[in-house]
C-alpha positions in Angstrom: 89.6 -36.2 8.2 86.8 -37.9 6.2 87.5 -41.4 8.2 86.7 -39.4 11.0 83.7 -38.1 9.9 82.5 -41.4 8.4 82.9 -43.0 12.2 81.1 -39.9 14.0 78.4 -40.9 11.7 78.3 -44.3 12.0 78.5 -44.2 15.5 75.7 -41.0 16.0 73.8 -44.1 13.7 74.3 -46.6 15.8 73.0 -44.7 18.7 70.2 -43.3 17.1 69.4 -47.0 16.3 69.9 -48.2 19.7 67.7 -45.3 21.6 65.0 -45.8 18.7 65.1 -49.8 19.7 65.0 -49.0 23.4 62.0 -47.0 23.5 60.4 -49.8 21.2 61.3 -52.2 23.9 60.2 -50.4 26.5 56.8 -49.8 25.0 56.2 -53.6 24.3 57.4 -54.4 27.5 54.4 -51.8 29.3 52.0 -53.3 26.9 52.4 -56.7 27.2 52.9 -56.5 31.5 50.1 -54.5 31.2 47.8 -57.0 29.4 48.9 -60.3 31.6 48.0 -58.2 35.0 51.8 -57.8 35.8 53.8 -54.4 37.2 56.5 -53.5 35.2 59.1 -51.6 37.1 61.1 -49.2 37.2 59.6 -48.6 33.6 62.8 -49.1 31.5 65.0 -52.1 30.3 69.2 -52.3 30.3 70.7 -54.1 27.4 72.4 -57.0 28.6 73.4 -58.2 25.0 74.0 -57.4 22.1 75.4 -58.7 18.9 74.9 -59.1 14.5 72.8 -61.8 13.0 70.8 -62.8 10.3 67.1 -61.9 9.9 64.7 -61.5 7.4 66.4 -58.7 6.0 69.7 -59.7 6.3 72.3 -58.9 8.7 71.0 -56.7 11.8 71.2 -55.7 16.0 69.8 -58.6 17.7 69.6 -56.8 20.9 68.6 -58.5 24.6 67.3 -56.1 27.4 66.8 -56.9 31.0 64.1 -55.6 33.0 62.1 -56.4 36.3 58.1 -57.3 37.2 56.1 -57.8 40.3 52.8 -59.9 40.4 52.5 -59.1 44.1 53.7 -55.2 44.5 56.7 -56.9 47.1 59.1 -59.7 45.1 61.2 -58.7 41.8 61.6 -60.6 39.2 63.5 -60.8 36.3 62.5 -60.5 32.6 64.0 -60.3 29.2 62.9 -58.9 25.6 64.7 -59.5 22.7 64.9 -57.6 19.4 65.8 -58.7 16.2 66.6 -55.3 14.5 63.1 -53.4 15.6 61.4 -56.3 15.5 59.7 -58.2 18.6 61.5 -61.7 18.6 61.1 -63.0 22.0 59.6 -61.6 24.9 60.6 -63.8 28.6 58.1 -63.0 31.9 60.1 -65.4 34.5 57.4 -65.0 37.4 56.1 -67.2 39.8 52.1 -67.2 38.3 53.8 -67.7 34.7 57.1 -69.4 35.2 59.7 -69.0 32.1 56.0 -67.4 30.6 57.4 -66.5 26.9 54.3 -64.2 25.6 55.2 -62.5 22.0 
């Protein structure tokens, strides 16, 4: 019964964690588009990796979301954030006025 309840809370940590780190995301992401003239659609990011390594503070989340921006209102394109724990570490805006732009 205890194991149980240890990985209830681990895992009600880990998403807690996660959604905390999304909405960080998704604010950097609307700041940043924001500041370099760029749309940011749909207004949210999907996590298209995830896995544990080092930072400053040790072992953390290094999480990668997806998302898409428009210069022009018509094409998509694609763009990436990347968190290191809940911090900023690299921040992609592959568009064609910026190509591979990396703005952090």
């Amino acid at each position: 019964m205890e194991l149980l309840l240890i990985v209830l809370a681990l895992l009600s940590w880990f998403w807690l964690d996660s959604v905390q780190t999304k909405e960080l995301a998704i604010g950097i992401c609307q700041t940043k588009c924001r500041l370099a003239g760029i749309q940011f659609l749909d207004e949210t990011v999907a996590i298209k990796k995830l896995r544990i390594r080092w930072g400053a503070d040790g072992l953390c989340w290094s999480r990668t979301y997806g998302f898409e921006i428009s210069t022009d209102n018509v094409n998509r394109a694609a763009g990436s954030i990347t968190m290191l724990g809940k911090t900023l570490e690299d921040l992609n805006l592959n568009c064609d006025s910026q190509p591979n732009a990396r703005i952090i």
